[in-house]
N, C-alpha and C positions, 0 to 999 in steps of 0.2 A: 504493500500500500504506500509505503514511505516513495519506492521508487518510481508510483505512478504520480503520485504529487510532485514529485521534484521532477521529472521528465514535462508534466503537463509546463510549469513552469519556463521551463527553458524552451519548449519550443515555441511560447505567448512571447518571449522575451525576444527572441530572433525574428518572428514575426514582425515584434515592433522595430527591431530594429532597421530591417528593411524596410517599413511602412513609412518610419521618419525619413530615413534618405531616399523614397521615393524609389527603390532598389527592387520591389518585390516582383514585377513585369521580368527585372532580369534572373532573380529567382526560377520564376517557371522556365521561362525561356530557356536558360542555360541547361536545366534539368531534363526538358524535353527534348533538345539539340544533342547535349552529351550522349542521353540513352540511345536516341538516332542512329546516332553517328559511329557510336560503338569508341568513342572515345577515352572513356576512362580505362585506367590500366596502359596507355601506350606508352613504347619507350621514348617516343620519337618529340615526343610534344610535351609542353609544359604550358601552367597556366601563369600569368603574368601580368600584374600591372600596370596599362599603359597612358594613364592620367589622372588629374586629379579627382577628375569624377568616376574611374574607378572602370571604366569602359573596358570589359574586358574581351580579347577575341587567343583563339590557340594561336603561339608564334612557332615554327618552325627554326628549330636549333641546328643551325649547322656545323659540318665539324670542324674542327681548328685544334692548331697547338697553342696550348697555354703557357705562359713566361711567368714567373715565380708572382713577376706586378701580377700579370693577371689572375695566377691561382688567389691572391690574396682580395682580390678585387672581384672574384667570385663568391669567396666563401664568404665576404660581407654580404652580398646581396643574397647567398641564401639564407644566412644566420637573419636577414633583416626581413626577407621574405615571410618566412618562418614565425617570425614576432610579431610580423605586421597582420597574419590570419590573427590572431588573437587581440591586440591590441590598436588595430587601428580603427581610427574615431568615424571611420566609415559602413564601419560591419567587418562582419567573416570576406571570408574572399569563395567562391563558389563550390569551389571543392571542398572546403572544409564544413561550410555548411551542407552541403548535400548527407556527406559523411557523418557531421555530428544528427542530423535529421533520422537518417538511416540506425545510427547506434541506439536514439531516443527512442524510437519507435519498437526496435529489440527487447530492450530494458521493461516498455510498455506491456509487449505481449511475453514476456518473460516471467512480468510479476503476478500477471492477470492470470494463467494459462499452469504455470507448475503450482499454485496453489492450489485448483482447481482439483489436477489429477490427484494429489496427495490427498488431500480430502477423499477424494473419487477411493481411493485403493483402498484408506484407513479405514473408510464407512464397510468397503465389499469386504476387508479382512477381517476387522469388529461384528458383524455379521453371520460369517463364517465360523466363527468362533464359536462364538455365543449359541451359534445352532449347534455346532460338534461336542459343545459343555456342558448341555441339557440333557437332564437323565431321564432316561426311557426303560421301564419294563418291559423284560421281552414276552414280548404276546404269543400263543400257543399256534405253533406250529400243527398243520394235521396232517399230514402225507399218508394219502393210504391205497393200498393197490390189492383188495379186496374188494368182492362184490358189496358197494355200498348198501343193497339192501338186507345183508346178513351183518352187518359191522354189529360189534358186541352182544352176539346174541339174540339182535330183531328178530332172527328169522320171519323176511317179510313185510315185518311190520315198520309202515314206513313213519310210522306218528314217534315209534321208540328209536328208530333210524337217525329222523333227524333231532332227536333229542340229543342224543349222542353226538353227532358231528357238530350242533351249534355252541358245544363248550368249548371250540375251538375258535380261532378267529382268521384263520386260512384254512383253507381243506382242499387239499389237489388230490384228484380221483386217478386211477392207473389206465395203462394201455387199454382199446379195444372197446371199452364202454361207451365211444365214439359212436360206434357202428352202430345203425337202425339193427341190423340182425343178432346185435348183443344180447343173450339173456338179460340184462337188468339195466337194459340201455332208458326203457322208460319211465322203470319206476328211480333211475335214479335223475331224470331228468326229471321230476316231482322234488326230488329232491333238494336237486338243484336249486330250483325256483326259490324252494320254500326256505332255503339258505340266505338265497338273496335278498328274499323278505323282510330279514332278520337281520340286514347290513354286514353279515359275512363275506369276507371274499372266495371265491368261488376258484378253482383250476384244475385245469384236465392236461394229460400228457399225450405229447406226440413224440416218437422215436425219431430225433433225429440224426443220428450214428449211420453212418457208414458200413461201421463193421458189425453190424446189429442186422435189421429187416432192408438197413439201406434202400430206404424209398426214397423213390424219384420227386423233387421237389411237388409235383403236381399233385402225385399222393399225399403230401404232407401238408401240402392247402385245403386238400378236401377233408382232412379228417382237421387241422384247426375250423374249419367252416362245420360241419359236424360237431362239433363241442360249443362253438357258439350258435347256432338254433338250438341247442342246447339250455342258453342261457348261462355259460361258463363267464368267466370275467377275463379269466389270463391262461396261459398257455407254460407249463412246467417242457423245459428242454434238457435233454441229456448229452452227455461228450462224446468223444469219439468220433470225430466230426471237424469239417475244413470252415476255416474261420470264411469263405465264402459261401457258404452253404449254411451257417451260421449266421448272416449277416444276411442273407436273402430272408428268412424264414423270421427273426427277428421285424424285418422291416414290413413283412406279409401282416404280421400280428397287429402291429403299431397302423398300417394304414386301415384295419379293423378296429379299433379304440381298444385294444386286449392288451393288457398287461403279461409282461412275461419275467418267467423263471428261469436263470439259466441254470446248469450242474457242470459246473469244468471244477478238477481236479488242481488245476492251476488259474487263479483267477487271472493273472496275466495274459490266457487264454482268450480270455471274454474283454476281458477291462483296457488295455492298452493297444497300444496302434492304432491305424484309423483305417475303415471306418469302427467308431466305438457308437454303436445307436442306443444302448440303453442308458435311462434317464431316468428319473425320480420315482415313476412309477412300476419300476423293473427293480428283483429281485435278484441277488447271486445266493446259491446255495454251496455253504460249506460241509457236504457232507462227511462222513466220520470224525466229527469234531470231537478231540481228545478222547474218544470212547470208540469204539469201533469193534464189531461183533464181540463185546464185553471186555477187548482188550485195552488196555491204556497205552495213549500214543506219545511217541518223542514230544518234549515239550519246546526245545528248541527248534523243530521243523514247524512246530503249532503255531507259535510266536511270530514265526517268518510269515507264515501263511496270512494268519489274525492282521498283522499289523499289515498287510500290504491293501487286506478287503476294508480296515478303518481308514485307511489316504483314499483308495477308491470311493468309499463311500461319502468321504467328505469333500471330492471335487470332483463327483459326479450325482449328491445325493442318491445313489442307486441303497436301497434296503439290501439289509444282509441276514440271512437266514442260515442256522446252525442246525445240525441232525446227528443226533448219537445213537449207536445201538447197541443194544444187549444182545447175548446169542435169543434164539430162539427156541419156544415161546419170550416173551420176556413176561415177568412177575410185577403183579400189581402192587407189589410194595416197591418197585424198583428207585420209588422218589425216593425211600429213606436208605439206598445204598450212598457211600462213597463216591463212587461213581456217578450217582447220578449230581452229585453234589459239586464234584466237580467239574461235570458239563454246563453244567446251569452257570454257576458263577464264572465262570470261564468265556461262559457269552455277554451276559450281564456286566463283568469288569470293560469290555471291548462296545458297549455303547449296542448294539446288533437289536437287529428288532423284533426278529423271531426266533424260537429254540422250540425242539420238540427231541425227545426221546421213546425210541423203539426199535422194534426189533429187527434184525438184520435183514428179514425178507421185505419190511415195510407192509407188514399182517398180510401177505398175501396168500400165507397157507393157514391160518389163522382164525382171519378177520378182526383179532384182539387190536380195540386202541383206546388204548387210557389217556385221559387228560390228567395229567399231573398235577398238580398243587404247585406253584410258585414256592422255593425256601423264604423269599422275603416279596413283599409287595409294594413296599416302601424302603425306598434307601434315600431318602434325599432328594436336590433336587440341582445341585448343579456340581460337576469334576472338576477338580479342583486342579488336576494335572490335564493334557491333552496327549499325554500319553502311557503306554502300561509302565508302572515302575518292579524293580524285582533286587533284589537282593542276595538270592542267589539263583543259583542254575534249577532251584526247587522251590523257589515259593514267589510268585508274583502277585502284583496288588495294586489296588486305586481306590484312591480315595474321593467321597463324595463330600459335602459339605457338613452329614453327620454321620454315615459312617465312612469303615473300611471295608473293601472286599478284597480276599484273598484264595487264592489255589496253591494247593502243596502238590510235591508228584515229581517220583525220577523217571515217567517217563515208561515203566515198566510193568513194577511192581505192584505202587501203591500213588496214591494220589488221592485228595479230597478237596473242596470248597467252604468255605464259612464266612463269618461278617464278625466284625468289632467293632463296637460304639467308640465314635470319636470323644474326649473326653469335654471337650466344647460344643458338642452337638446336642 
């Protein structure tokens, strides 16, 4: 601001000064000739005083040898030259005015213009923030690739069916159930609906692997378009599969308003390069997150993993969903193992928005799926850190504004979850 005030100044002050000596005609003039003419910068010409009233035109310097008189009788006239742009009672001489006009005008939009952005960055960084330090419960994940209208038991009945699926608050249905000729293609597109109903999000799977059913992209339009007469919402995707073919089937979805799931093994898979098409509405799934068919996973490969899907997630807002399993069956007490305890807090410390635990087939020899009980429902309400902290290679943690959460675990053996009250919370 200071340098727009002192810039406005001096260029009202040079104005006047050309206006009293009736100079400003030559102002423009010279300005508009020079740019013309392609004159400034040459070696050849110089500008030069040729009367008193200041009448200036380019002179044409030719060459000659100078005699010591002369060198000395030069470098007066430039030294006086020189003085005279600044000091003489006429004004600037036209080059320096153009010049200083030119640096004013810089200064101008120099002060106006990196203000602007800096604000600009600090507002979209402070934002960014603030959303990434906001704590979130993870909401129950449902995955399940059973016939929906046997889940837990229904046999059938579709009133105890969807009793069951709306304790969840995602629910992605398995292969096949797409097809009009599926056994339970209709009654679980009742299902469907009545999920909807209920403000659930809804999703159905398409095989899109290569090394799977490897259907041709057109088959894999007609069964997304089958899931949605359905009434499905988004579309769950599996790996195995060429980031073009990927990238087709993603943008199929999005130009249908359907959210989608991806499953890659390596979010890098999905999240970096371009084109990257998923956006706020699209989820990545982490599956065997630290538990995997009842076994406990490296915790430093987990960390690698976790931290790379919390930067995606926070400069692509894309949701991130976590899946643990138990061997199979798994056991309806499974929320009060170890295990499960440190899948939960394990997602929960990393901010994620959905977790769900089950069995390694995802009940599809089964039908069993339990909604688990949350270990905590309340932790606070803003991270204190913006990243996981640990202390050693076996116990990582973060802190919220009243509590702590923690994971212990080599990785192997043994491993657990819990929570500590802040002593200020």
């Amino acid at each position: 601001m200071v340098l727009v005030v002192y810039s406005i100044v001096l260029i009202i002050s040079i104005i006047q000064t050309f206006w009293k000596n009736k100079r400003i005609d030559h102002l423009f003039a010279y300005m508009t000739e020079a740019y013309s003419d392609g004159k400034f910068g040459s070696n050849q010409s110089r500008v030069v005083p040729t009367s008193s009233f200041n009448v200036y035109h380019f002179q044409q310097e030719p060459v000659r040898f100078y005699s010591t008189k002369d060198n000395e009788q030069s470098d007066s006239r430039k030294r006086y030259s020189f003085a005279w742009c600044f000091t003489s009672t006429n004004g600037f001489t036209k080059l320096c005015l153009v010049l200083a006009t030119i640096g004013v005008l810089v200064l101008v939009i120099a002060d106006t213009i990196i203000p602007f952005v800096i604000i600009i960055k600090y507002n979209t960084e402070m934002n960014n923030s603030s959303s990434s330090l906001s704590v979130n419960v993870p909401k129950r994940l449902g995955i399940y690739y059973g016939w929906p209208s046997l889940v837990q038991g229904a046999n059938w009945n579709l009133i105890a069916a969807i009793n069951t699926f709306s304790q969840f608050d995602l629910i992605a249905f398995g292969d096949g159930i797409a097809s009009p000729s599926h056994g339970d293609h209709a009654n679980t597109q009742t299902i469907i609906q009545s999920l909807n109903n209920l403000g659930k999000l809804t999703f159905g799977y398409v095989d899109l692997g290569v090394i799977t059913q490897n259907l041709s992209i057109s088959q894999m339009q007609t069964t997304v378009n089958n899931w949605l007469a359905m009434g499905i919402k988004g579309i769950i995707y599996d790996y195995g599969v060429t980031r073009s073919r990927q990238t087709t089937m993603i943008s199929y979805c999005h130009s249908l308003n359907l959210a989608v799931m991806m499953n890659a093994w390596n979010p890098d898979d999905v999240m970096s390069g371009s084109p990257m098409l998923l956006d706020s509405r699209d989820i990545y799934l982490l599956e065997s997150y630290l538990i995997s068919n009842g076994v406990y996973q490296n915790l430093t490969i987990w960390k690698i993993k976790a931290d790379k899907c919390l930067t995606y997630s926070n400069l692509f807002g894309i949701s991130m969903a976590t899946l643990s399993t138990s061997t199979t069956p798994i056991s309806s007490s499974f929320s009060s193992t170890q295990q499960f305890s440190q899948a939960w807090f394990g997602t929960a410390i990393y901010n994620f928005q959905y977790f769900q635990a089950t069995d390694f087939q995802y009940s599809a020899t089964n039908n069993m799926l339990y909604a688990f009980v949350n270990p905590l429902s309340s932790y606070g309400n803003t991270w204190q850190t913006n990243t996981i902290q640990t202390d050693s290679n076996i116990h990582y943690y973060r802190s919220t504004n009243t509590y702590t959460l923690h994971i212990y675990g080599d990785g192997a053996t043994y491993g657990n979850g819990n929570f500590s009250v802040l002593s200020n919370g």
